[in-house]
N, C-alpha and C positions, 0 to 999 in steps of 0.2 A: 505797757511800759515801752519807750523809747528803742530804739535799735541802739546797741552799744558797741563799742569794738570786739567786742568778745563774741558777742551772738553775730557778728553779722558777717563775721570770719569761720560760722559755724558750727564756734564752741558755745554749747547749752553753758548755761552759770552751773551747772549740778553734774555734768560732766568734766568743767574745770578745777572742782574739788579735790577731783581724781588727779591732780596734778602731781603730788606726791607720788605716787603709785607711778603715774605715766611716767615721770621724770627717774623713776629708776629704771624701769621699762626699757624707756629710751636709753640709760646709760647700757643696760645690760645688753641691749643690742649692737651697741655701736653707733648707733646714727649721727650722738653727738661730735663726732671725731669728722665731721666732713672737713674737705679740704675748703682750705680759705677762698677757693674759687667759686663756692658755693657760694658765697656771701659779696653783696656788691660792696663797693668802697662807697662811702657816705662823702659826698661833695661837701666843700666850702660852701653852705648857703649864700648866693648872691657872689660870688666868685666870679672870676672876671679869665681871657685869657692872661690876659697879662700876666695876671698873681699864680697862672699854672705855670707860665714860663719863665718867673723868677724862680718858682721853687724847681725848679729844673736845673735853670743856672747855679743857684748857690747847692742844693740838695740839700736843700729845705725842705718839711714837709707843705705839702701846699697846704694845708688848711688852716697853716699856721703864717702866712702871707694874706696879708688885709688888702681884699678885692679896689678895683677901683671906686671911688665915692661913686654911687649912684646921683646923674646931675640932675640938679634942680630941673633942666628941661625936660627930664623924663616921666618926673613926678605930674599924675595927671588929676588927683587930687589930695585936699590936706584938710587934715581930721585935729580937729581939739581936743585936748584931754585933760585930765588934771594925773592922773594916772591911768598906764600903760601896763597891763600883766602879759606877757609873751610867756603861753600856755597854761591849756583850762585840765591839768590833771588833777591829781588829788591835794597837790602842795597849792598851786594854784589856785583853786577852786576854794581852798582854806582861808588863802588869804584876802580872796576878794571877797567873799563872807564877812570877814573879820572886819573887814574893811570898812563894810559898808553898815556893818551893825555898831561899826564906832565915830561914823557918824562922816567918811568920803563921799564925795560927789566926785560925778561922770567920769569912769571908769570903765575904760576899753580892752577888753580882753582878744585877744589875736591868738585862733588855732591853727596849727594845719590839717588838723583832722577834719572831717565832715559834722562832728560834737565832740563834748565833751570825753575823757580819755581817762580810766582806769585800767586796774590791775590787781586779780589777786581778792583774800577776803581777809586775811590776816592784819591785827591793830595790836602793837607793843606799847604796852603806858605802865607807869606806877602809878597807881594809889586809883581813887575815879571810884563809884557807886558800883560795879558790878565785887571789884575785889571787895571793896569791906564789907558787901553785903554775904560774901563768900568768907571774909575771914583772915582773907589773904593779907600777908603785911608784908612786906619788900622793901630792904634796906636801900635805897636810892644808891648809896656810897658803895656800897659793895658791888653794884650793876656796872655802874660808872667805870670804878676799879678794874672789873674785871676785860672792860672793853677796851679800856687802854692795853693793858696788857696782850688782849689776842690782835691788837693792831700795833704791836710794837711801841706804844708807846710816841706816837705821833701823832695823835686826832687833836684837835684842840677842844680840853676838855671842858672849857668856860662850852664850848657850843656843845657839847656833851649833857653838860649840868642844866640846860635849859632845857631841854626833853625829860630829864631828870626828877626836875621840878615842877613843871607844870604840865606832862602827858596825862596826869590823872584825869585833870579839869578839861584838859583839849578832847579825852575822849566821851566824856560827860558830854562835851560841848556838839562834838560831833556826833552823837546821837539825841540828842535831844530835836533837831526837827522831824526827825523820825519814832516821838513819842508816840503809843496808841499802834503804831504799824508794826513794832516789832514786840518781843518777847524773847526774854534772857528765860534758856532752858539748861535744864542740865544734859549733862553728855550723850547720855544714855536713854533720852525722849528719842521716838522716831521723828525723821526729818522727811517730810516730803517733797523736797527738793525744790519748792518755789516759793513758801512764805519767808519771810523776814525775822531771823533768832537770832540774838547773840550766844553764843557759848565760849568756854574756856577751852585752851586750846589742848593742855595736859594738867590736868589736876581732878584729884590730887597725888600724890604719888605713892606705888605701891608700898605697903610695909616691908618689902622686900628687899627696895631699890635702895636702901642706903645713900643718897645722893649728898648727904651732906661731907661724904669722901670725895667727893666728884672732883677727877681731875680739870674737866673742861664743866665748869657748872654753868645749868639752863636756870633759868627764872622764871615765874608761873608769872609773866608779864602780857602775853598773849591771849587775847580773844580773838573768836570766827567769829563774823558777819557773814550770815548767808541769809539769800544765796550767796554771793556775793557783796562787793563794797559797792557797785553800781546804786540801790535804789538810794543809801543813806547821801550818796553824793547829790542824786538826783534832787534829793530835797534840797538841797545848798544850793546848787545851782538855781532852784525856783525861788530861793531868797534874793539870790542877786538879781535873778531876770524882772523879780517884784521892785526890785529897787531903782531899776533903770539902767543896771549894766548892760552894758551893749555886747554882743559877743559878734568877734567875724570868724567864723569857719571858714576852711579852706582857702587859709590865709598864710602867707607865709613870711615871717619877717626874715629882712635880707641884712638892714644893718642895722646898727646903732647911728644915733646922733649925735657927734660929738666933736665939734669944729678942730680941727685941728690937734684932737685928741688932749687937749688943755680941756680946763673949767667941769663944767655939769653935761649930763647925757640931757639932750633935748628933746628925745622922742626917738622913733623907730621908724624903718621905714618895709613898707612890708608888701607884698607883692599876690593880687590874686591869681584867681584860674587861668584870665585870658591874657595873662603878662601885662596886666597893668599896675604899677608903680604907684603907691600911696603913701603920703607921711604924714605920721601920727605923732601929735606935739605933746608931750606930755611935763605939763608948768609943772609939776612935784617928782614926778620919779617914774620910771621903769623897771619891774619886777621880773627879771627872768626866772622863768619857771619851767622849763625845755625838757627837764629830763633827763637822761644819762645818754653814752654814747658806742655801748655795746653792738651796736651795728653798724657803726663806721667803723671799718676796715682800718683805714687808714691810722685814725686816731691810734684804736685796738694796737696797731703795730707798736707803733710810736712810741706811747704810753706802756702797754700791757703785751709786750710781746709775745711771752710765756702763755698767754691766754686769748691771741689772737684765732687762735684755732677753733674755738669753742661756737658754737651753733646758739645765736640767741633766742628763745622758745616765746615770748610774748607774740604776738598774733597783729598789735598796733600796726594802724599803716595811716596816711596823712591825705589828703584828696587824690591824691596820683597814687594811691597803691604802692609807696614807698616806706617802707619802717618809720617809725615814729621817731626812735632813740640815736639820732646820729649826732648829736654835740652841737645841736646850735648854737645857743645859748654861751657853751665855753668858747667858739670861735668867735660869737659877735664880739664879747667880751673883750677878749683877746686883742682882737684888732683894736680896741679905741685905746687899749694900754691897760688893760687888768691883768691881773696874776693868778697862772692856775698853781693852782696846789701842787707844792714838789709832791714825787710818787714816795715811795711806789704805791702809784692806784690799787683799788681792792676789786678785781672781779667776785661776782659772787658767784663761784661755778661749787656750791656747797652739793655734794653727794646726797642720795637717800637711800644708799644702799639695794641689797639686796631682798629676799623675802623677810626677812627680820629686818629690815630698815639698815641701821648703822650700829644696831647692838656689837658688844663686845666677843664676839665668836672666832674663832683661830680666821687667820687672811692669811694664804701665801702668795708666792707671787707665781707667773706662768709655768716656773719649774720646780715647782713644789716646797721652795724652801719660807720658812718663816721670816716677815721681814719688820714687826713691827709691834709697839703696845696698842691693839686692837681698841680697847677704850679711850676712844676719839669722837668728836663730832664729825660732820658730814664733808666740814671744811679742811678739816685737816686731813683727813681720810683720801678725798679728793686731789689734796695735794700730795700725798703720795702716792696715789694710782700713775699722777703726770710724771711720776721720778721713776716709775716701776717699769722694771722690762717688758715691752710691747704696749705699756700704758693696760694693764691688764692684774686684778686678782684673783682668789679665788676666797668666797664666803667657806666657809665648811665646819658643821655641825653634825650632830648624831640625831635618833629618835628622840633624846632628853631634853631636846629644844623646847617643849611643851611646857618642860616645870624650870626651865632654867631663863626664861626672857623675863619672868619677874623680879628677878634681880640687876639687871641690868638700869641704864639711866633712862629718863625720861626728857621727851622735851623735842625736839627738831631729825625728824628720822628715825626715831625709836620706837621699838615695838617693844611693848609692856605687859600685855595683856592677851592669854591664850583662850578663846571662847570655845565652847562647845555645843557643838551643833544643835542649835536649837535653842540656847539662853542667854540671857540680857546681857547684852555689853553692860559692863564694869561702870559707873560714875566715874567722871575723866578719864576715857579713851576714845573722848572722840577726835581725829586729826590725821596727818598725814598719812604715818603708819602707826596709830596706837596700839591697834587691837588687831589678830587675825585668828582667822582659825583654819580648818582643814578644807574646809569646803571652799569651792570658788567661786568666789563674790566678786559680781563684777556691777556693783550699786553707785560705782562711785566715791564711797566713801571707805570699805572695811577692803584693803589688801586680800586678796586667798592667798590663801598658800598653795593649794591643787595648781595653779594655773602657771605657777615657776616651773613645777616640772614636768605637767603631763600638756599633751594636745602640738596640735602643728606650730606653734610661736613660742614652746618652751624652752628655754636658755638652761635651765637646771638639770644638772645630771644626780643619778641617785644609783645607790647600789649597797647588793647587804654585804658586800666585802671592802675593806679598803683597795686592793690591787685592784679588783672591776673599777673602783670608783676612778682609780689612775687610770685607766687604759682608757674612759670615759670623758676624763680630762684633761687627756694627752698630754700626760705628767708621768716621768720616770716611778715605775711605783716602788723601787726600792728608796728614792728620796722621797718620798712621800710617807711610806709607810717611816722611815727613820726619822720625820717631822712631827708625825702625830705622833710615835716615840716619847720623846723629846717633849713635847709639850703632854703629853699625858704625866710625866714621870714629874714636871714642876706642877702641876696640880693637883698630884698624890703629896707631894713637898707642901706645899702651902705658901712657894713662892717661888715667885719669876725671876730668876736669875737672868735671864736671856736679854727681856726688855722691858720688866720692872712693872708687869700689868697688874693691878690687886686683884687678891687672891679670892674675893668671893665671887670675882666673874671670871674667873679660871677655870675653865669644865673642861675634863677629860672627853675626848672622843673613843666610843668603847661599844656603845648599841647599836647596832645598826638597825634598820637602814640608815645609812651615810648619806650625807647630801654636799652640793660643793656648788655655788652657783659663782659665777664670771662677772664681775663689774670691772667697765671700762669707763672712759671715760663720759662725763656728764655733761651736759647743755650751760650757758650760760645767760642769767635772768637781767642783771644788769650790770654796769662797770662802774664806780664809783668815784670818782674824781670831777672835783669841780672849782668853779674862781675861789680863791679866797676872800673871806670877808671878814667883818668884826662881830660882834654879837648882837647887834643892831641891823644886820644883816645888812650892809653896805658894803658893795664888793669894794677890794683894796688894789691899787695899781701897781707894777711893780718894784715901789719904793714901800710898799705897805701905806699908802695913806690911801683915804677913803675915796670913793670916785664919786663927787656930788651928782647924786641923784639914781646911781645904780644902785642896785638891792637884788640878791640870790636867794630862794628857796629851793626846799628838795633835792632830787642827785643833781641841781646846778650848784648849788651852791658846795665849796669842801670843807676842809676841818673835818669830818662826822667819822669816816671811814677810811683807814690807810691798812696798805699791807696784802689783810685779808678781809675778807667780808667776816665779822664776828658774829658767832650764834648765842652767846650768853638770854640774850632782849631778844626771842622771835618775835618777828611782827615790828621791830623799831625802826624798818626803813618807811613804811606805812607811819607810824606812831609820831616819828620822826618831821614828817612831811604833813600832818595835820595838825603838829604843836607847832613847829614854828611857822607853817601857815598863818594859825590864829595869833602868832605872837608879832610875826612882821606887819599883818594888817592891823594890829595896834600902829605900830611905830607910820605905816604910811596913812593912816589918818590923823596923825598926829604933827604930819608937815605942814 
């Protein structure tokens, strides 16, 4: 198979699984908290001085000052098209699929990477042949619902409803050239780490977990592609390349075309290795497909300041060894007179906790005091680590850990399921942190527990008294001990007076040995914010009318996500980016 971004940056596909795992790792370290100097500022692609020295003068951001037109005399040759896709990731990659199986001709795809560009193994859809052969049934209205809400009620839910409705089919659709190569297993099959399986990502859920209390509820909307999402892409892409799609790698579009920022986008103009200037005319449309802009600085500031801090973990880089995600796409945009999506943007900097994942177990904060209802997703969790003194908690549980994480939630960060050394994982626990046990497992896939607290890189402290456990975690132990107090005394109650956590994941700390592990702040995966469009996926200018001939997919395109990144639909930024892939390559075969 192909060299992909991911292997060729050194991460194994079966080593990236372990992302969950690593990603609390890394919070629990600290790494994610580098200082913003660690991170370069993502340029205005195709920027000019001039447009650095206006936003000097007015203190503007520069990337929000539209470069000088690249002149006709510079342009050293010109490309026909009828369609134009600027980026071959997974939204990308969808829609020129779509494109071309609905019946478009000659259609140019422009990367900056050296290939095509993935991410991750995770796919969120409703309905589609793996759930109903599973059983599964998901209120569409209820998913929708509840993402409005964890994004305050700002995403525009018509582009909401469209993932809604037709993710089932998009994910049927997207594994189907991959018939014969894979195999849908259940959880609990051993994985050897290279063939091709789909599984679910938590299901189904313990008898235990009560979820249908659930104050932040997950959806059994997620399957893994593993190894990863790489090979099922790779068939797609051998669909277009059989079709006659042209692809330029190592290509970098500078601008849009669009005289005088009136009328239709006429194409792109895009720039290779050796700084040669080319424009590409595109008689029907332009498709930005760019991707998000978590590693432009600049933007980061701008837009998401509160989360400018965060260390983005994707491994993407472009022919020059530059990050992938710096907002092209929204800047080209921008310049010809489109409209970004008012914020506040959603970074998705979702926690996964510590050795139990994000279960619901007492969290204090660096001086021992209780600051919170623990039964939260990873998102919320996370945003309060960034409000909490030193940016800093502490997990803390008792030996009763064993019999008590089966009552807790399932779904994104949750551990559900305690194994015993030496027997079959559970049906539905296979995933981030589903399942662990005592032993330390370092497969890639099942979290240990042993390895939070013992050996040289162990962040977990433990002790068979509470006072050891303070001195250990250099916390006052009289406020500690008068914490777990206090919360033991509403768990003997059978209710949370404090801050209102239900009462069946309320466990006294009482057995020791005691444990208390540190989560700090976590990495961020991508920043959400992009042009506005209609549901037709026609970006809109900023009078909201449509800009003839421009079209957004994936984190280009906004509406989808505000606020916060939502966990309800794991897997829907994926899910997301392959339904309306396949929905806009209708609409652009259709011009």
């Amino acid at each position: 198979m192909k060299e992909t971004p991911l292997t060729k940056h050194g991460i194994s596909r079966r080593s990236f699984l372990g992302l969950g795992a690593t990603a609390a790792v890394i919070a629990g370290a600290g790494l994610a908290g580098c200082s913003p100097a660690a991170k370069e500022t993502g340029s205005a692609s195709g920027g000019s001085a001039s447009a650095g020295s206006a936003a000097a003068s007015t203190g503007t951001a520069s990337f929000l000052v539209a470069p000088d037109p690249i002149a006709d005399s510079d342009i050293t040759e010109t490309i026909d098209a009828e369609i134009v896709v600027v980026g071959a990731g997974i939204s990308g990659i969808s829609a020129v699929r779509s494109a071309v199986e609905n019946g478009a001709k000659n259609i140019v795809v422009v990367e900056k990477g050296t290939t095509w560009q993935y991410r991750s193994n995770q796919v969120g859809c409703i309905g589609g042949k793996i759930q109903k052969d599973l059983g599964i049934e998901i209120d569409k209205n209820a998913v929708v619902a509840q993402l409005m809400k964890e994004c305050g009620y700002r995403p525009n839910q018509r582009i909401l409803n469209l993932w809604a409705e037709n993710s089932g089919e998009a994910f049927d659709w997207f594994l189907a050239p991959s018939e014969g190569k894979y195999v849908v297993e259940a959880e609990s099959d051993p994985y050897d780490g290279e063939s091709m399986s789909v599984r679910k990502m938590h299901w189904p859920h313990p008898d235990t977990a009560n979820v249908a209390d659930d104050y932040y509820p997950i959806f059994d909307d997620c399957q893994i592609c593993l190894p990863d999402n790489g090979p099922y892409i790779e068939a797609m892409v051998k669909i277009c390349e059989d079709a006659g799609v042209t692809f330029m790698y190592s290509t970098f579009a500078r601008q849009l075309v669009r005289p005088d920022n009136t009328g239709r986008v006429e194409g792109v103009i895009v720039e290779d290795m050796d700084g040669n200037y080319k424009r590409i005319n595109a008689s029907k449309a332009v498709l930005l497909a760019t991707g998000d802009y978590a590693s432009n600085l600049e933007m980061m500031e701008h837009y998401v300041p509160w989360a400018a801090r965060f260390m983005s973990i994707f491994p993407n880089t472009d022919a020059k060894g530059e990050m992938t995600n710096t907002g092209d796409g929204q800047q080209m945009g921008m310049w010809i007179g489109a409209k970004m999506e008012d914020g506040p943007h959603a970074p998705m900097t979702h926690h996964l906790g510590g050795p139990l994942g994000v279960d619901a177990f007492l969290l204090t904060d660096v001086y021992g005091n209780r600051i919170m209802n623990e039964d939260v997703g990873g998102q919320p969790l996370q945003n309060q680590i960034s409000r909490a003194p030193k940016k800093q908690v502490w997990q803390i549980f008792d030996s009763k850990w064993t019999e008590q994480i089966g009552y807790m939630d399932t779904g994104h960060g949750n551990v559900n399921w305690y194994v015993e050394s030496g027997s079959e994982v559970p049906n539905g626990s296979y995933g981030k942190n589903a399942y662990i046990s005592l032993e330390n497992n370092e497969d890639g896939n099942t979290p240990g527990f042993t390895s939070y607290f013992e050996g040289a890189n162990a962040l977990g402290k433990t002790a068979d008294s509470i006072a050891e456990l303070a001195e250990q975690m250099g916390v006052d132990a009289a406020t500690l001990q008068a914490t777990i107090d206090r919360y033991n005394e509403l768990a003997a109650k059978g209710h949370d007076d404090d801050f209102g956590k239900r009462a069946d994941r309320l466990f006294p700390i009482e057995e020791g040995p005691f444990y208390a592990y540190p989560l700090t702040d976590t990495v961020i995966l991508v920043n959400m914010g992009g042009l506005e469009t209609d549901v037709d996926f026609n970006v809109l200018d900023t009078e909201d009318e449509p800009i003839e001939g421009l079209y957004a997919v994936g984190n280009t395109q906004g509406g989808r996500f505000l606020v916060d990144y939502p966990l309800p639909a794991p897997g829907i930024s994926h899910g997301m980016a392959i339904t309306h892939g396949m929905l806009v390559g209708r609409v652009l075969a259709g011009l």
